[in-house]
Every structure is written in structure tokens, then in C-alpha cells.
C-alpha positions as CSV (number, residue, x, y, z in Angstrom):
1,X,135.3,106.7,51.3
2,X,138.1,105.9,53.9
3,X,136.0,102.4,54.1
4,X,135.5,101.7,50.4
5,X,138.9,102.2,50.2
6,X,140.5,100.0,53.0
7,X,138.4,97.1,51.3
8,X,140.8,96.9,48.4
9,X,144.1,97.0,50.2
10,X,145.7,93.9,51.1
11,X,148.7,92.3,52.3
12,X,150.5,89.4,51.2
13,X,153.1,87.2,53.2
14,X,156.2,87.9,50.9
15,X,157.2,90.0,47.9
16,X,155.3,89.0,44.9
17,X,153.9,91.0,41.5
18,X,150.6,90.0,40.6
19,X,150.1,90.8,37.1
20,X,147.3,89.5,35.4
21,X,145.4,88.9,31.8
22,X,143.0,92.1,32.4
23,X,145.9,94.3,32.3
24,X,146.8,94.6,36.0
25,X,149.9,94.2,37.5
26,X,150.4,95.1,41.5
27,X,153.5,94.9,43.5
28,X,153.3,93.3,46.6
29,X,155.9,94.0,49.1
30,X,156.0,91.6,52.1
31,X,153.5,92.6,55.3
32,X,152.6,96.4,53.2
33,X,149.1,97.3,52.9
34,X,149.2,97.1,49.3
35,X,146.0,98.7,47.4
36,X,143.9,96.0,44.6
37,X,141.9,97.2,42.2
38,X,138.2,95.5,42.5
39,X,138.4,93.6,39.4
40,X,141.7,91.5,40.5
41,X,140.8,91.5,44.3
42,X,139.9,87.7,43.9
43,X,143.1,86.7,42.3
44,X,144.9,88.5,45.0
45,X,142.8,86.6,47.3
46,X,143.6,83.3,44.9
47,X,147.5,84.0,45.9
48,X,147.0,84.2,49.6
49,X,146.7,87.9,50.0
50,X,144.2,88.8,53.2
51,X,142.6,92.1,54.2
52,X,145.6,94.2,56.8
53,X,142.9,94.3,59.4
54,X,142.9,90.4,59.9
55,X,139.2,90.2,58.6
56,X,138.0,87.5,56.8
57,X,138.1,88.2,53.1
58,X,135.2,88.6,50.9
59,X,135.6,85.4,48.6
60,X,133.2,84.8,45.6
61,X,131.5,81.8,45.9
62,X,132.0,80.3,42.2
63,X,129.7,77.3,41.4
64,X,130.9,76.0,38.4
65,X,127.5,75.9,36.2
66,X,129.4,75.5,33.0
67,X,128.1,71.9,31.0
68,X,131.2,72.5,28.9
69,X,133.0,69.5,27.4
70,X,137.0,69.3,28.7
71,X,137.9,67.0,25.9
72,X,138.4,69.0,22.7
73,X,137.4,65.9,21.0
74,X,134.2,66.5,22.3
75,X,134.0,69.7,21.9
76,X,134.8,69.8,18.2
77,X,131.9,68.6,16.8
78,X,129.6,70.8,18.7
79,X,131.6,73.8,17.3
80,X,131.3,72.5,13.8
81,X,127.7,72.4,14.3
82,X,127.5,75.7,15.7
83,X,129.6,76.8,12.5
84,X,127.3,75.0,10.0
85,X,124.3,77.2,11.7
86,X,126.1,80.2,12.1
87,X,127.2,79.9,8.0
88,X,123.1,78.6,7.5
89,X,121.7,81.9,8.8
90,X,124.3,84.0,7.5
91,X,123.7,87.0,10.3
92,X,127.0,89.6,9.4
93,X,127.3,90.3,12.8
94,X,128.2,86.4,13.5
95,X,131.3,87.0,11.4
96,X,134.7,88.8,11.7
97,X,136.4,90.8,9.2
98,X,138.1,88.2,7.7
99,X,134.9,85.9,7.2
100,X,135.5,83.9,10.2
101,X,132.8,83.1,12.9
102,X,133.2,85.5,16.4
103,X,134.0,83.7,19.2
104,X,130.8,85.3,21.0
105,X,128.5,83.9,18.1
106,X,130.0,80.1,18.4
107,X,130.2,80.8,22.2
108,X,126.4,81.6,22.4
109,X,125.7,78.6,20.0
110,X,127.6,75.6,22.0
111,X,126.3,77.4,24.8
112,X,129.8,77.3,26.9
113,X,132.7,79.8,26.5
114,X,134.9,78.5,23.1
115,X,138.5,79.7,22.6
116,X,139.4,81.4,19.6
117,X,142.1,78.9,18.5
118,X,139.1,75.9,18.5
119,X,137.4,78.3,16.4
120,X,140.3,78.1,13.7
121,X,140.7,74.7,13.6
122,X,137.2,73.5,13.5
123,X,136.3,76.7,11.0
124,X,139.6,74.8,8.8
125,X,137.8,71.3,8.8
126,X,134.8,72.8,7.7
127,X,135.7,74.1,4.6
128,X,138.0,70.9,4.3
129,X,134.5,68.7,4.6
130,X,132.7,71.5,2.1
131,X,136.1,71.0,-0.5
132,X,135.4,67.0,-0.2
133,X,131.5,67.2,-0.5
134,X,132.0,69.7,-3.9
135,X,134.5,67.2,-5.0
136,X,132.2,64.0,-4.2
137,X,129.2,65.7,-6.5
């Protein structure tokens, strides 16, 4: 256990609180063997914290495999198709509360990890284009 353990304490160079978006937050104190919990170890890693021992760290390789579009202009259209299925088949599960399309069902659409806010605005122009192809008819 004494192993398992000594595999999430760190030490970092100067005094510095990591907090993070998955609900961590760890106060480093400069050259203190300061314990991580296994899901943030790589951003403690990412701010130059290193094992006490002097060992090499145990870095994830990430190989960025994502085809995702940068450009939101890009990206836009290939929610808005993903919407116009998702509204096509209808599946309840696809939908929130509100009546809005998940981010996990347009995520798994696209096939590349959409933000909620791009979900909003292209969800808005698509019942803007419905409004304008009633009103065309």
C-alpha cells in the first residue's frame, strides 16, 4: 500500500494550488511531498510537479486522434446536420428536458466532442431555418 501510495505524492518547485475542473484543488507548498489524487496526477505533472524520489514520472502518452474541426465555422454545419438527424429519429433519450439535443447525442453524431454552447446556437438557427421554410410554403 506504502507503494501505491508514494506514486501519487509529488512535489513542486514553489507554492502553487492546483485546482482543477473535476473538482480538485491541492495545495502545493514549495519542495513538500504533497499527495495527488490519480485523476489530476497528469495536470500536476502538466505544472511541473515530479515524483519526491527523483524518478521519472509516469506521463500519458496522448495522441491526439480527434478529426475534430477548430473553426466553429466548420464545425456548425456538421452540428446542424447532426440536429436535423437527431430531430429525424426522434429517440427521447437524444433530448434534454427542455427539448434540446444532449451534448452526448450530437457528440456521438459529429463524431468529435461538441460544447454545449455550439449546441445552443446551432439548435437556435435551426429552428430559425424551420421558421423561414414554414414561412416560404
Amino acid at each position: 500500500m506504502a507503494e501505491a501510495k508514494s506514486k501519487t505524492l509529488l512535489v513542486l518547485n514553489r507554492n502553487y494550488v492546483l485546482t482543477t475542473t473535476k473538482g480538485h484543488s491541492v495545495a502545493f507548498e514549495k519542495g513538500k511531498p504533497t499527495h495527488v489524487p490519480p485523476a489530476i496526477y497528469q495536470e500536476a505533472l502538466a505544472i511541473g510537479a515530479i515524483p519526491p524520489d527523483g524518478e521519472d514520472p509516469q506521463v500519458e502518452e496522448v495522441t491526439k486522434t480527434d478529426n475534430a474541426p477548430a473553426d466553429p465555422a466548420e464545425r456548425a454545419p456538421l452540428i446542424l446536420a447532426a440536429i436535423e438527424k437527431l430531430v429525424a429519429e426522434n429517440a427521447r433519450d437524444n433530448f434534454t428536458a427542455a427539448g434540446s439535443p444532449t451534448v452526448g447525442a450530437v457528440s456521438e453524431a459529429v463524431g468529435f466532442k461538441v460544447q454545449a454552447k455550439e449546441i445552443a446556437t446551432v439548435w437556435q438557427q435551426y429552428h430559425d431555418k424551420v421558421a423561414a421554410d414554414k414561412a416560404a410554403e
